[in-house]
C-alpha positions as CSV (number, residue, x, y, z in Angstrom):
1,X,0.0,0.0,0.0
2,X,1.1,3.4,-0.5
3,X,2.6,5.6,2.8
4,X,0.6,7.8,4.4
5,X,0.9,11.2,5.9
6,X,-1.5,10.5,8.8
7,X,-0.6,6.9,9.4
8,X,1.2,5.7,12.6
9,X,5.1,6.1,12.6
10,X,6.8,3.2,12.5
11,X,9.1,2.0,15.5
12,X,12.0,3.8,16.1
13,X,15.2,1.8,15.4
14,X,18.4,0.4,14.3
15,X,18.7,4.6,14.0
16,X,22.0,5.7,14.7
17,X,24.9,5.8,12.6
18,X,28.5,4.9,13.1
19,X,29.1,8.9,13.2
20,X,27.2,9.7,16.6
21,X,28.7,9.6,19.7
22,X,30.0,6.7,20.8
23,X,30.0,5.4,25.2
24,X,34.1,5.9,25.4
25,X,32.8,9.6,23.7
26,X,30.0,10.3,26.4
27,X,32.0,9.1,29.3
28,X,34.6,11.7,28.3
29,X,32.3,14.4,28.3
30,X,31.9,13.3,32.1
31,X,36.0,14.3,33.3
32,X,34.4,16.7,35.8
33,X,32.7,14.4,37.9
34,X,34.6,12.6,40.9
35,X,32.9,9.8,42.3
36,X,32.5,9.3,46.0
37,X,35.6,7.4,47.2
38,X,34.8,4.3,49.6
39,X,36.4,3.0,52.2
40,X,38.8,0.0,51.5
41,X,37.0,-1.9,54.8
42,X,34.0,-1.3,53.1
43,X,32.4,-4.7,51.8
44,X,30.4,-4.4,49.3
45,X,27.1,-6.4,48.8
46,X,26.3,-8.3,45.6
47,X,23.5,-5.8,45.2
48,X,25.7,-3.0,45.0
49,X,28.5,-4.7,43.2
50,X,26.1,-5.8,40.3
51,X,24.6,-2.1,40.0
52,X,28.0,-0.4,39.8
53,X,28.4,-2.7,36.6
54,X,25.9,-1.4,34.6
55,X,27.0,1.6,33.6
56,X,24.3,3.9,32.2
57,X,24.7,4.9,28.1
58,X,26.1,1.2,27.0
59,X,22.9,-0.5,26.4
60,X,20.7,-0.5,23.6
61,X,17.1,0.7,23.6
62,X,14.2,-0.3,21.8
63,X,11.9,2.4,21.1
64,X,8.3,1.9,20.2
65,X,5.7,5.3,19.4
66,X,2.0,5.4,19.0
67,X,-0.6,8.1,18.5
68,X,-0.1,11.5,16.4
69,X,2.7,13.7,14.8
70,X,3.2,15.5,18.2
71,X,3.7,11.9,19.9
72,X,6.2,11.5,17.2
73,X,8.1,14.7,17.4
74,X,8.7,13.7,21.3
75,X,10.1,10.0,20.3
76,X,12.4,11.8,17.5
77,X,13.7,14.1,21.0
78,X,13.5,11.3,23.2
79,X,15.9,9.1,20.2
80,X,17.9,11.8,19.9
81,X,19.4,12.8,23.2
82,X,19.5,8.8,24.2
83,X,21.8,8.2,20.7
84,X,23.6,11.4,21.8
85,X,24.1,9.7,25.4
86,X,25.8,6.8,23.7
87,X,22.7,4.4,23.8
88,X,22.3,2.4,20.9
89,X,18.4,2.7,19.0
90,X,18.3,-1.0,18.6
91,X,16.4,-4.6,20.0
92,X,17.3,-4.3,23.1
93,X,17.7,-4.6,27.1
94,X,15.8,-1.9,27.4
95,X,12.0,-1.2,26.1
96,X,10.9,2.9,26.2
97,X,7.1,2.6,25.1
98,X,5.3,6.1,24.0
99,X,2.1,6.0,24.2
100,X,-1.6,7.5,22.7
101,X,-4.7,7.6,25.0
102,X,-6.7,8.9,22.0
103,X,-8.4,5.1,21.7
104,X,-8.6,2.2,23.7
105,X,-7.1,-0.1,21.0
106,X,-4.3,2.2,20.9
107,X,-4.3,1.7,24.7
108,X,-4.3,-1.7,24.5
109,X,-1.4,-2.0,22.5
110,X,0.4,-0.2,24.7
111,X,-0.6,-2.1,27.7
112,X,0.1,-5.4,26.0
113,X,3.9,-4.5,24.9
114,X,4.6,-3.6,28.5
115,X,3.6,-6.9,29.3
116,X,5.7,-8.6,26.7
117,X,8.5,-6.5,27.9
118,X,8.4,-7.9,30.6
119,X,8.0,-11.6,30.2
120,X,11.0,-11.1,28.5
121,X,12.5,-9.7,32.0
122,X,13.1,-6.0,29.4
123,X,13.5,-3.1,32.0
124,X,10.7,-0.7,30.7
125,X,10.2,3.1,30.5
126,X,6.9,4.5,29.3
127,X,6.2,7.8,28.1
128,X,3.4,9.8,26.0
129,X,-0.2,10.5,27.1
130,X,-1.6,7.0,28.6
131,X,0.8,7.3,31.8
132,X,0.8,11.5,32.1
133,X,-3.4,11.3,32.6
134,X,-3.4,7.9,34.5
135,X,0.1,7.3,36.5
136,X,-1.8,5.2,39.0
137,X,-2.8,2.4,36.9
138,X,-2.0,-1.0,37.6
139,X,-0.2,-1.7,34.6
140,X,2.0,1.2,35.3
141,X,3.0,0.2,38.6
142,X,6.8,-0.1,39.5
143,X,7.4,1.4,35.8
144,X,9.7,4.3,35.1
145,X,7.7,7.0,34.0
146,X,8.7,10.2,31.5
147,X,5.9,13.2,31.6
148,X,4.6,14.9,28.1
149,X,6.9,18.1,29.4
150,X,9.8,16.1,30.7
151,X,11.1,14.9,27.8
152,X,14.4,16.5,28.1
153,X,15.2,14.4,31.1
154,X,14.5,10.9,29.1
155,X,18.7,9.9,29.8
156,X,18.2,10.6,33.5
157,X,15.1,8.0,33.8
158,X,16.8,5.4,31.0
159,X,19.6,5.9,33.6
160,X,17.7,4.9,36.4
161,X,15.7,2.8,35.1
162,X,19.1,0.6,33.9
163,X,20.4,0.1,37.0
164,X,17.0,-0.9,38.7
165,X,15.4,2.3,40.3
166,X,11.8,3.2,39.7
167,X,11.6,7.1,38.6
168,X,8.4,9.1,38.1
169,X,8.8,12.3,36.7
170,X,5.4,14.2,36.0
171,X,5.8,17.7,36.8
172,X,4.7,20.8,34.6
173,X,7.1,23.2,33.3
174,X,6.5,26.6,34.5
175,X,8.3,29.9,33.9
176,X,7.3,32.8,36.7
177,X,4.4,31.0,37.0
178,X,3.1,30.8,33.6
179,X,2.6,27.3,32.4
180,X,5.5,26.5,29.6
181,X,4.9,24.6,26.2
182,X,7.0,21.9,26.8
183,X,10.4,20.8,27.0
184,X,13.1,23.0,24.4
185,X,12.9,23.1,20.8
186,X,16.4,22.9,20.4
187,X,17.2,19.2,22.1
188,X,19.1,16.5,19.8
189,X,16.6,15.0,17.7
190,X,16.3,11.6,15.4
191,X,14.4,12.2,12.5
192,X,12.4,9.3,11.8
193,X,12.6,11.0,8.4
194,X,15.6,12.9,8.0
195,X,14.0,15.1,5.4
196,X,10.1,15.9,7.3
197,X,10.5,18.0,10.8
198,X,7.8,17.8,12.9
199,X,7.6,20.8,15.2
200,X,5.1,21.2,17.9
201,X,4.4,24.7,18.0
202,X,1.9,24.5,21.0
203,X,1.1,22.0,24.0
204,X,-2.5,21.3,25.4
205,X,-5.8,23.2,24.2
206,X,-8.4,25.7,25.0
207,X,-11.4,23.1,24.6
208,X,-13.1,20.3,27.3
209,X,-14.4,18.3,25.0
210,X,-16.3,15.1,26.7
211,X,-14.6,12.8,25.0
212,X,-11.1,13.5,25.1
213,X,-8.2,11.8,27.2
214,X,-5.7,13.6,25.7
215,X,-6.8,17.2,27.5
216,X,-6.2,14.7,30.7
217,X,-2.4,14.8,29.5
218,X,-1.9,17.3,27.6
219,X,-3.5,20.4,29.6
220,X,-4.2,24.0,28.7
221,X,-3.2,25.6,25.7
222,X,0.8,26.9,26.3
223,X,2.5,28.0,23.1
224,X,6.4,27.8,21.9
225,X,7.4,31.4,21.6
226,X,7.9,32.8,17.6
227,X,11.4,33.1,17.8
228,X,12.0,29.6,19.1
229,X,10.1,28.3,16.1
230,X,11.8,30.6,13.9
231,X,15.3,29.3,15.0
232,X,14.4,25.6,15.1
233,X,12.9,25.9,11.3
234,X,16.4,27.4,10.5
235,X,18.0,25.0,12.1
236,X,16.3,21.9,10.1
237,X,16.8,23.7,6.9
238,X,20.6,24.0,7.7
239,X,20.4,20.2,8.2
240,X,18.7,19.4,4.7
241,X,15.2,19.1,5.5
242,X,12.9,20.0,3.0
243,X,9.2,19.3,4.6
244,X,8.3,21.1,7.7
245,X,5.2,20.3,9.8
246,X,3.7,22.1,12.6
247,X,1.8,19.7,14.7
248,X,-0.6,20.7,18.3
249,X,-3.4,19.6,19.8
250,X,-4.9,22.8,18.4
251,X,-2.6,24.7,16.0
252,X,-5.7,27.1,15.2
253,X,-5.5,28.0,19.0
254,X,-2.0,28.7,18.7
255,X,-0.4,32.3,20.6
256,X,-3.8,33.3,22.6
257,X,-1.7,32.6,25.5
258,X,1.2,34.5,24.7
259,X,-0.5,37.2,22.6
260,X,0.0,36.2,19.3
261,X,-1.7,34.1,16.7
262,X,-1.1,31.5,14.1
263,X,-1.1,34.0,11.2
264,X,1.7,35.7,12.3
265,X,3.6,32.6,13.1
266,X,3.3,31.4,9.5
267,X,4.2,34.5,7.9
268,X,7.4,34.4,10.2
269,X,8.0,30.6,9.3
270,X,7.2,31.5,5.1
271,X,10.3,33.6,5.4
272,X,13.0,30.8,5.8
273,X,11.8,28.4,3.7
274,X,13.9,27.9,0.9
275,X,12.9,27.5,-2.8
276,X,10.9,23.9,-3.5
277,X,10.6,23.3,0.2
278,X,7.7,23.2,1.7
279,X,5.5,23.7,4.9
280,X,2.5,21.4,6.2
281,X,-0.4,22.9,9.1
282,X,-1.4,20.4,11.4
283,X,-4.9,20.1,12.9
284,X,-7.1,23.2,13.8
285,X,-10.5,23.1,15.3
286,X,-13.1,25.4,14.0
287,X,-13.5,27.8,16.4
288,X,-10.1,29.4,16.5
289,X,-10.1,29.5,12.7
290,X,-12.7,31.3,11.7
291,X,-11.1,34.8,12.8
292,X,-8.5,34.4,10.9
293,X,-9.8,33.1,7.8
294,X,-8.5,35.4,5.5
295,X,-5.0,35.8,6.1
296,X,-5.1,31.6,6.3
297,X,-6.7,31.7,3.0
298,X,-3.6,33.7,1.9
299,X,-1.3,31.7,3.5
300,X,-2.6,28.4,2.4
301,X,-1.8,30.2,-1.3
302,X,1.6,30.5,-0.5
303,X,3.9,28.8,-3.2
304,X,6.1,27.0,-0.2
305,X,2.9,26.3,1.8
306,X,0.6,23.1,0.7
307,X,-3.0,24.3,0.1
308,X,-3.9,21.8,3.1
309,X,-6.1,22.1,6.5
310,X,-7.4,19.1,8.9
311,X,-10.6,20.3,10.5
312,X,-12.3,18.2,12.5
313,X,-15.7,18.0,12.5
314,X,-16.3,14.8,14.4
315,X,-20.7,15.2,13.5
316,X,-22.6,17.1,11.3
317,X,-25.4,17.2,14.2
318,X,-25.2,20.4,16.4
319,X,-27.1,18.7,19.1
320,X,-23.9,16.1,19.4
321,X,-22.1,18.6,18.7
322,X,-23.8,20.3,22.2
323,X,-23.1,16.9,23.7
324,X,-19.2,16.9,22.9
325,X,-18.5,20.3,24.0
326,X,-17.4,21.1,20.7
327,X,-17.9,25.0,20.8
328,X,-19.0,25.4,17.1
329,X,-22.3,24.3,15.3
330,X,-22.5,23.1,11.6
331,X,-23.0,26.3,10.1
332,X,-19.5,27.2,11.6
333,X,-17.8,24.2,9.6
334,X,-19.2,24.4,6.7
335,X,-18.2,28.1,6.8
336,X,-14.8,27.5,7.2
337,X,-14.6,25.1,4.6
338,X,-16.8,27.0,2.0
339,X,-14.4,30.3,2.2
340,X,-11.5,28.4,2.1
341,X,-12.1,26.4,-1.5
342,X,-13.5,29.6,-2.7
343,X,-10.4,31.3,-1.7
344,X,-7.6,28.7,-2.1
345,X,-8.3,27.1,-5.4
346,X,-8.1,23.1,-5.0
347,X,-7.4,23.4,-1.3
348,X,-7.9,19.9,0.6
349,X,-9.9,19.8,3.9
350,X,-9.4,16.5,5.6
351,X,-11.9,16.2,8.3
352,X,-12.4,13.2,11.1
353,X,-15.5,11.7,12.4
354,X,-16.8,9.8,15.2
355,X,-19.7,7.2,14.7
356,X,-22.1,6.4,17.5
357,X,-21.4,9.2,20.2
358,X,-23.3,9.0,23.0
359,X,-27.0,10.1,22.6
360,X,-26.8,10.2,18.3
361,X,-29.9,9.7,17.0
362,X,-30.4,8.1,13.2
363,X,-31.4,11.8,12.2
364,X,-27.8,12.8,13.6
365,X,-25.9,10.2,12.1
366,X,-28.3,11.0,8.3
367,X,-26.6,14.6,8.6
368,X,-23.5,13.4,8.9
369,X,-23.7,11.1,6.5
370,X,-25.2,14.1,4.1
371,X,-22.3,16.2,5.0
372,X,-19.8,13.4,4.1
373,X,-21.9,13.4,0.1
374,X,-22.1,17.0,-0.2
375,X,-17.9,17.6,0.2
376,X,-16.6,14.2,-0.4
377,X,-13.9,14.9,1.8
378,X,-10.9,13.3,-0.3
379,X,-9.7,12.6,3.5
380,X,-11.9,11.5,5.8
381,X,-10.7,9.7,9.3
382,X,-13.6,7.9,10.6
383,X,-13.6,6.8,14.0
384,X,-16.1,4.6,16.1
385,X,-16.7,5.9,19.4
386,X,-15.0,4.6,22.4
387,X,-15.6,5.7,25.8
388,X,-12.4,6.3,27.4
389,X,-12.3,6.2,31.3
390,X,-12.3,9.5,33.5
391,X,-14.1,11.6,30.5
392,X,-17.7,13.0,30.6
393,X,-18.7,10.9,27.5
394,X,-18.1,7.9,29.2
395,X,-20.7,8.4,31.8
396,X,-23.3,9.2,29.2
397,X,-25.9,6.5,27.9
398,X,-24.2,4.5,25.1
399,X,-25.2,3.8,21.8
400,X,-25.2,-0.2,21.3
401,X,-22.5,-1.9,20.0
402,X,-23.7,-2.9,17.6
403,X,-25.4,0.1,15.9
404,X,-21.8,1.8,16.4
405,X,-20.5,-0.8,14.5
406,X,-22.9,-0.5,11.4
407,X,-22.7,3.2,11.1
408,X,-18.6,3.2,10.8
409,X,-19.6,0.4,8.3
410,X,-22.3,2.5,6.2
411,X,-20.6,5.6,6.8
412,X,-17.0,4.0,5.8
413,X,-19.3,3.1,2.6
414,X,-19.9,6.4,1.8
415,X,-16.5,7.3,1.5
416,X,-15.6,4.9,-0.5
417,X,-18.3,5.1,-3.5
418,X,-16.2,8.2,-4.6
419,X,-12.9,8.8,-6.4
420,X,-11.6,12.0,-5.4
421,X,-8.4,12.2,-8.0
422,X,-9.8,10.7,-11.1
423,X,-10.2,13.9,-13.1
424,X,-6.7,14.7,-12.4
425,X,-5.5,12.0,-14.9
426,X,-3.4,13.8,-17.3
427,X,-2.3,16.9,-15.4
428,X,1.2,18.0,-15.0
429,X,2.1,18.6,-11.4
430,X,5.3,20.0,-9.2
431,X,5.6,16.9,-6.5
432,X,7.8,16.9,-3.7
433,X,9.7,13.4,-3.0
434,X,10.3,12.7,0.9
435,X,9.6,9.2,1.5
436,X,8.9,5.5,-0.3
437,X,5.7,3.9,-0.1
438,X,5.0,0.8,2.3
439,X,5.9,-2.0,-0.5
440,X,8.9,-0.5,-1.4
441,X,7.7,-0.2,-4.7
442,X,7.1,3.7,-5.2
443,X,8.6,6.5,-3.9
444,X,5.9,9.0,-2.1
445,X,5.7,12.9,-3.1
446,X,2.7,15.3,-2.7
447,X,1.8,18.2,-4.6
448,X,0.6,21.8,-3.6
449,X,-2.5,20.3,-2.3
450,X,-0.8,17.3,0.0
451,X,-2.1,14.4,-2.4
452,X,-0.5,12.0,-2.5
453,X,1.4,10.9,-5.9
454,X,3.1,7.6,-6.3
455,X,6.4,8.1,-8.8
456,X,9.4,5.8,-10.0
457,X,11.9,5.0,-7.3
458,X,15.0,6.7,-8.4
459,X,17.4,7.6,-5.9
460,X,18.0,11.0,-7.7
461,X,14.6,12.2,-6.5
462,X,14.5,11.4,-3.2
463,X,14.5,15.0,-1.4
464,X,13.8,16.8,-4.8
465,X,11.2,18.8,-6.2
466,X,10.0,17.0,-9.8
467,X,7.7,17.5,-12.5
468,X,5.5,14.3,-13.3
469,X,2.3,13.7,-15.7
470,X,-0.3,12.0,-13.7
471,X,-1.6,8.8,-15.4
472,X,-3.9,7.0,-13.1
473,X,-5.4,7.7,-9.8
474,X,-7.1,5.6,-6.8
475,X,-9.0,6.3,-3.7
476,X,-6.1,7.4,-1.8
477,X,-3.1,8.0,-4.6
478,X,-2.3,9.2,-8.0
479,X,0.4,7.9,-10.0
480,X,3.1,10.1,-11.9
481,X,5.5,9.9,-14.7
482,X,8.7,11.9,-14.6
483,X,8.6,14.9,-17.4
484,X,12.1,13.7,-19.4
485,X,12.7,17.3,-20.3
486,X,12.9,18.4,-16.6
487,X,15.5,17.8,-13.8
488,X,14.8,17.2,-10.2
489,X,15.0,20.7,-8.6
490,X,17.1,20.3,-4.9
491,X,15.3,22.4,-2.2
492,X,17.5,22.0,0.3
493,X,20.2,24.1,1.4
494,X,22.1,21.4,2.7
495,X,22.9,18.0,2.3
496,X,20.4,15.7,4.8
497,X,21.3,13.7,7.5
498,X,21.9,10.3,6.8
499,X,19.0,8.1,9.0
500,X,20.1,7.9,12.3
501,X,22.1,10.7,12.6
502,X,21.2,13.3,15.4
503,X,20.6,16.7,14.5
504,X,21.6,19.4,16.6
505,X,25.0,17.8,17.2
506,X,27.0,19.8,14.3
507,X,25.2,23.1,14.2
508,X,24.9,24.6,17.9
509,X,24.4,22.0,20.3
510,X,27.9,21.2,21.5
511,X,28.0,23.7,24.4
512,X,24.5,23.1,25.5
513,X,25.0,18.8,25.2
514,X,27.9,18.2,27.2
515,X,26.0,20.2,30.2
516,X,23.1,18.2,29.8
517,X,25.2,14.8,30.3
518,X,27.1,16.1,32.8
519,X,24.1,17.1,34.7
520,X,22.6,13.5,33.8
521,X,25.5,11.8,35.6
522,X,25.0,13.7,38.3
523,X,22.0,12.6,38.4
524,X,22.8,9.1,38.2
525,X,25.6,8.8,40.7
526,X,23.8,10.5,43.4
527,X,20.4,9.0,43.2
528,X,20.2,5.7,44.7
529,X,16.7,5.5,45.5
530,X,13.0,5.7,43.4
531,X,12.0,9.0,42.8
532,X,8.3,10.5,43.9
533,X,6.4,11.8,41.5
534,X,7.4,15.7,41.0
């Protein structure tokens, strides 16, 4: 099948390359640390003998992410500054789990690899949403723990958790008592991709919506500063990216806590991306777009900007809508969506749904299902509604099980009975190349409008800008044939990183990394007991 944008990331291994920094390197960088002496009388017990051995940085980790881009952009830091530690991103002794509380199947996977972990006697770390809003669960219990905002400190708990200490750390990030986005832009990072950077421009959301977990671990809306997200867009570009994404719970929402807005972000971001690269927006929720609807509508026409916008919608019924808090009717959708194809020429709104909230009536699910004919969303993310624990939604009366199940079935139907890209056959399009499809067969590019076009797997493309003819389309893809006449146009203003390397090492991290270990073996030598939660 061919790759997805809005699929799950794959697991994060086997990524770092025989140029990062190796154990004798990160041990070196700790010179300024003396150990306690002890006292030759001293006897030792096995205990203590055994967890002197295992010196922290020399064992290899196996890293597993679920859930959305933002999830992913905190593996690629978590990767990063372990590879940079002198772990090695590999099967492993050592199993750091990242997980989504969006579903309860997404749950459940993430529940049952801790279990495997540890019928295979793995020490286990887990990180990402599920353990932030629920640290108390059984499952979790004795586990090392990473928060959403502590990121930064993944070495110090890998540490820990290597030489057999259970370490909890939960605490928000606050500067003079304002609640901060999250941990710093400008920590070493592995690109899953090494030419797409994900880059979480806000934390948490202004919503309550009755259904959500994620609020539960997330929080309230704190945004990265402009300048910050200026810099680490720079910074990618110097390291040969060519695709930049901003990802949120919320992007719409982001800046109302620092006095700024999205608009001026992007117009900031626009200005240092180079020729041929490009810039993707994440999700935004009605609401906090519709204010700003015609600057985005000239944004979105930006040459280095794809003409692309996820708005969820989730029901087409305002009544549900009532029910899941969403803070928008209909009309306020289908106003968003109407200016912007009227504006933005071709623009694609992807949208997601959920079947069978609590309280939907047939009537309700009939609009949605008349919404879904009238656009014919070439995107659509359909969900069936699970009621996840601790959320409003959950208390509600249900919809049967089996009535759930036959509207994601008739409304997955709907979706299906139409073919979004057929009249494109036979256009000439300027497609970006960043990735190869799932059967290795094609490699994956996307045109101004984020569709997806399938071309020849030439290793001269990869990273380029190229100009194909499209000759057949499906549900999800369009196929294109290199142009002879052209040649691949390079965006980038450097060469990429080769897979596995960690970025920020070469440009401007070297005086802010070494600190960071240091400070991480401080940690290490001095803590010889489990951590409360902070």
């Amino acid at each position: 099948m061919p790759s997805s944008c809005d699929s799950l990331m794959e697991d994060i291994e086997d990524m770092v390359s025989s140029s990062d920094p190796t154990p004798h390197e990160r041990q070196s960088a700790r010179k300024s640390i003396i150990p306690r002496s002890r006292k030759k009388k001293e006897l030792l017990s096995d205990e203590e003998l055994q967890a002197d051995s295992l010196i922290p940085g020399t064992q290899k980790i196996w890293m597993k992410t679920w859930g959305c881009s933002h999830n992913n952009s905190d593996g690629e830091y978590m990767a990063g500054q372990l590879a940079a530690s002198g772990y090695k991103m590999t099967e492993a002794d050592v199993w750091l789990l990242n997980s989504c509380t969006v579903k309860n199947p997404a749950e459940d996977h993430f529940r049952n690899s801790i279990k495997k972990a540890q019928d295979q006697e793995k020490k286990v770390v887990v990180a990402g949403c599920v353990p932030q809003a629920q640290p108390r669960m059984d499952y979790l219990k004795g586990l090392s723990i990473i928060g959403v905002q502590q990121i930064d400190r993944v070495v110090e708990v890998v540490d820990e958790a290597v030489k057999g200490h259970s370490v909890r750390l939960l605490g928000q990030k606050k500067d003079g008592g304002r609640r901060l986005g999250g941990a710093r832009l400008d920590l070493p990072k592995i690109r899953k991709n090494p030419l797409i950077e994900i880059i979480s421009i806000n934390t948490g959301c202004l919503n309550a919506c009755t259904y959500c977990k994620t609020k539960h671990a997330r929080g309230d809306l704190a945004s990265y500063p402009i300048e910050e997200l200026v810099e680490r867009a720079r910074q990618s570009f110097q390291e040969g990216v060519c695709e930049i994404w901003l990802t949120s719970e919320d992007t719409g929402a982001y800046g109302r806590d620092i006095g700024t807005d999205l608009p001026t972000l992007l117009w900031r971001l626009v200005e240092e991306i180079p020729e041929g690269a490009m810039l993707r927006l994440g999700m935004t929720n009605p609401p906090y777009i519709l204010e700003h609807l015609e600057e985005m509508a000239k944004i979105l026409n930006h040459p280095r900007v794809y003409a692309f916008l996820h708005v969820p919608v989730q029901s087409a019924s305002d009544s549900v809508l009532m029910d899941m808090k969403r803070e928008y009717c209909i009309d306020d959708f289908k106003r968003v969506v109407d200016f912007l194809k009227e504006r933005v020429p071709g623009v694609t709104i992807a949208t997601d749904i959920i079947c069978g909230f609590p309280g939907e009536t047939e009537e309700d699910f009939q609009a949605t299902i008349d919404l879904v004919k009238a656009y014919r969303f070439p995107s659509l993310f359909i969900n069936q509604f699970y009621p996840r624990p601790g959320t409003p939604a959950a208390r509600m009366e249900q919809v049967a099980a089996h009535v759930k199940k036959q509207r994601t079935k008739e409304l997955s139907q709907v979706f299906h009975s139409y073919n979004p890209y057929d009249h494109k056959v036979g256009e000439r399009q300027h497609v970006l190349v960043t990735e190869e499809s799932f059967d290795s067969q094609y490699y994956v590019a996307h045109n101004k409008y984020y569709e997806q076009v399938l071309v020849p797997k030439r290793v001269e493309f990869k990273g380029k800008m190229i100009v194909v003819d499209i000759y057949e389309a499906g549900k999800h893809f369009m196929k294109g044939k290199p142009v002879e006449d052209s040649k691949p146009f390079t965006p980038s203003i450097a060469m990429p990183l080769q897979k596995g390397e960690v970025s920020g090492l070469l440009i401007n991290h070297c005086e802010s990394i070494i600190p960071a270990l240091i400070s991480a073996l401080s940690f290490s030598l001095l803590t010889n007991f489990s951590l409360l939660s902070l």
